[in-house]
N, C-alpha and C positions, 0 to 999 in steps of 0.2 A: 501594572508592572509586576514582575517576578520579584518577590522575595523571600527570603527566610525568614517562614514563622517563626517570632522571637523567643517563644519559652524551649524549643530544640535546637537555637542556634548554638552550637558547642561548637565550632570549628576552632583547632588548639591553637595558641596564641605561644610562640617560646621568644620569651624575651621581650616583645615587643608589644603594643597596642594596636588594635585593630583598624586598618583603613579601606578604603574603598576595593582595594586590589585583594584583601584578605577575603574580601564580600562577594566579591565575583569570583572567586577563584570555590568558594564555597557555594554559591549559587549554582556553580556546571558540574557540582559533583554528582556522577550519575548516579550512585545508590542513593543521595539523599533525596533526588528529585524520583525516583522511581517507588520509595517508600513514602510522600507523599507529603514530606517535609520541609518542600520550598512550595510555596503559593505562585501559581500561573505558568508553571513547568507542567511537561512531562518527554517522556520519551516514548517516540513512534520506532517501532522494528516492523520495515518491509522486506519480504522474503517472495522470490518468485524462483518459480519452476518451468525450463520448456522440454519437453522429454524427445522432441524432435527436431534441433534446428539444421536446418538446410547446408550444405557443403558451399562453401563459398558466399553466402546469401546473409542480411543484416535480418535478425528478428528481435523480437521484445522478450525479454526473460517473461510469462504471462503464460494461459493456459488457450484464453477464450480467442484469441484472433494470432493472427500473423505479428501483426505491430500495434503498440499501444492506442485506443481511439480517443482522439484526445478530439471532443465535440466543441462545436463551435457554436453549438445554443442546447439551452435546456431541456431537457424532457423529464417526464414520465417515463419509471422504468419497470420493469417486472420479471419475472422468469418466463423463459423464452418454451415455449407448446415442445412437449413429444419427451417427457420426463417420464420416470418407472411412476407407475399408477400407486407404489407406495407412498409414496412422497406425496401424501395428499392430507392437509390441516383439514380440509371441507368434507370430506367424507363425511360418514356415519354407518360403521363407527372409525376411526381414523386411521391413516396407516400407520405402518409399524417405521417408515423414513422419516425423512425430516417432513416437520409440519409447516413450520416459519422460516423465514431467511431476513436476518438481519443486513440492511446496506449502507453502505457510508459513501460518502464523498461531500463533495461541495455543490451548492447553488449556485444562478449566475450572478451571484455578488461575488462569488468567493467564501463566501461562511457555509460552516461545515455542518454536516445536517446527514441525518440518520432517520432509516424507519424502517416497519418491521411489514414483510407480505404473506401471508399464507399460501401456500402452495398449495395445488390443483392438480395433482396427479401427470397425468401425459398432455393435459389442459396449460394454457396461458396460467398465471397467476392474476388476479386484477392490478393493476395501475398502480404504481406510490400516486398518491396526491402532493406528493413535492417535487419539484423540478429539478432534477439534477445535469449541472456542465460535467462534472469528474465522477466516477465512480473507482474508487478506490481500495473498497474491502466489502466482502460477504462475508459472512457464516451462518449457518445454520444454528437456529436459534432453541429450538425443542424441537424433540424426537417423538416419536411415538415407542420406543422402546428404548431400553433402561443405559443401553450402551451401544446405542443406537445413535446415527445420520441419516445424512441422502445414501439413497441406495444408488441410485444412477447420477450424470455428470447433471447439475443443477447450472443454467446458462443464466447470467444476467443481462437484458439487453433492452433498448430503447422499445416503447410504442413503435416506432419507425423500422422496427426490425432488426440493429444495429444492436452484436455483440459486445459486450463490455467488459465482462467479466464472469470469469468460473470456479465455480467450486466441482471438484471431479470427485467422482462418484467414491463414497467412504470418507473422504477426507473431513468434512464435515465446517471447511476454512479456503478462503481466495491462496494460491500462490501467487502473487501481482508484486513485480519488483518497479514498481511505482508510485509515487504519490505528489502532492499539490499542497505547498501550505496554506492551511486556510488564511479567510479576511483576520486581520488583530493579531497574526501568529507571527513570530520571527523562528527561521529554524538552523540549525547548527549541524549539516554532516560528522557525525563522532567518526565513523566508522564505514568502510566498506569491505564484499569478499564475492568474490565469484569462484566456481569450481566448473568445471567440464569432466566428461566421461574420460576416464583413466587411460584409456584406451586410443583420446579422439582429442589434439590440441583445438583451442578453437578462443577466440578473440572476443574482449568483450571491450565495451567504452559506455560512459558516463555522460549522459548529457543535461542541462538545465534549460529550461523555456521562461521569460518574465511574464509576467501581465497576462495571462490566461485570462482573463474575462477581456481582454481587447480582442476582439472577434469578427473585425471587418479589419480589411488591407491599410494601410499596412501593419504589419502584425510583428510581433516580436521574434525573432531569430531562436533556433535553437543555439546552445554553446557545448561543444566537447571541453568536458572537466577533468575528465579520467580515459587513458587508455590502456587496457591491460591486450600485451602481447602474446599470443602462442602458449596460453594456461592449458597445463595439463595437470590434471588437479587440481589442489587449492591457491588462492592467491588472495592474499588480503590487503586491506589499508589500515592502519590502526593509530594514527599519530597523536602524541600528547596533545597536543590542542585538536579544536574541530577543523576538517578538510577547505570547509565551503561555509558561508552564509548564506542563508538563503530568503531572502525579503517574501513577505507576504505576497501569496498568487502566483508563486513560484514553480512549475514543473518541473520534477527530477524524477529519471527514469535508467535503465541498466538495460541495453539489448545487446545480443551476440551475434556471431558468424561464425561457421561450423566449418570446422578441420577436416570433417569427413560426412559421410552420410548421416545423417539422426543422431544427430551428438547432441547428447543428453546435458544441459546445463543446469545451474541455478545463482541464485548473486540473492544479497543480501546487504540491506543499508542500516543503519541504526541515527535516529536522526531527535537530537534535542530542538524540543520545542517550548517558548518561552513566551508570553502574553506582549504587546509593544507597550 
């Protein structure tokens, strides 16, 4: 369970003695949990990018596909053949791009699981040996140079050929306005924001999926949480308490529909995470 490590617990007391509501109300403070100061907290910030969504048409704020691939059994993943030949860990001597790419998501349990793959130039990467349902974050893990990334777009994608996820060329990090809470995790929406091309209204919505590891019919429903109208600009959610709870195995994702031709979007969650 989440608590407040007791020798930093100082939350100010006026007048009164402390009760349970004084405890929780100190346990979801994001700077204490983000400094490292509440036990089985933290905070997840997902941020995605689509720099081309379609005029009239629903996409996934995301880089790597159309719409988020939300698989329905495990694999092995790796980087996807036909990268700049710098981006190669195996060389000798290496390149001057990214060498490793760091990947996260979850197992088919639902527990979150990370590992690191060396890149192979315009070559396949080899295999993770873990099996990943969700893949939810990349980065580029070391460089071959000193202020250095991927030089070209780095694709994360199943053995089976199925795109996952991307880190586009320099960035060196996933844009992916998506995530899954892992097994043992309860999570609390603080915050959301979406923006569109200043230029180009364009419509986003919020949805949540339960039970991600049920993977035969019948399967859990999506649910719309959030609908933001006609954003030209920015538009945020920022409310004193969190928006949403979100139980363990939970899908939450942000896609848009475009005002005009290639309308440049992005959204952004900010999502407290708590041990059950």
């Amino acid at each position: 369970m989440s608590r407040i490590i007791p020798k930093y617990y100082n939350y100010p007391m006026i007048g009164r003695t402390r009760n349970d509501a004084d405890i929780a109300l100190a346990n979801s403070d994001p700077l204490l949990i983000r400094r490292g100061l509440i036990e089985g907290a933290s905070i997840v910030h997902k941020f995605g990018r689509n720099p081309d969504v379609p005029n009239g048409s629903w996409e996934g704020v995301l880089q790597a596909a159309a719409q988020f691939p939300w698989l329905t059994a495990a694999s092995a993943v790796r980087v996807k053949s036909g990268g700049n030949a710098a981006d190669d860990g195996t060389a000798s001597p290496q390149g001057a791009g990214a060498l490793t790419v760091t990947i996260q998501g979850v197992d088919a349990t639902g527990a979150e699981i990370t590992e690191t793959v060396t890149t192979a130039g315009a070559a396949a990467s080899a295999p993770t040996t873990q099996l990943f349902l969700r893949v939810y974050r990349a980065w580029v893990a070391s460089a071959g140079a000193y202020t250095g990334n991927n030089t070209d777009d780095i694709v994360i994608e199943t053995t089976g050929g199925t795109a996952l996820i991307q880190i586009t060329a320099g960035e060196g990090q996933t844009q992916f306005c998506g995530y899954t809470i892992p097994l043992g995790k309860t999570g609390y929406l603080a915050s959301a924001m979406v923006q569109a091309d200043a230029a180009k209204a364009a419509d986003f919505r919020l949805f949540t999926r339960a039970d991600c590891t049920t993977v035969t019919a019948p399967f859990q429903a999506k649910r719309l949480k959030y609908f933001w109208d006609g954003v030209l600009g920015q538009a945020e959610v920022r409310p004193f308490t969190p928006i949403l709870t979100l139980p363990a195995l939970t899908d939450i994702w942000i896609e848009a529909r475009g005002g005009g031709a290639g309308t440049e979007c992005t959204a952004d969650m900010e999502i407290l995470i708590f041990d059950v």
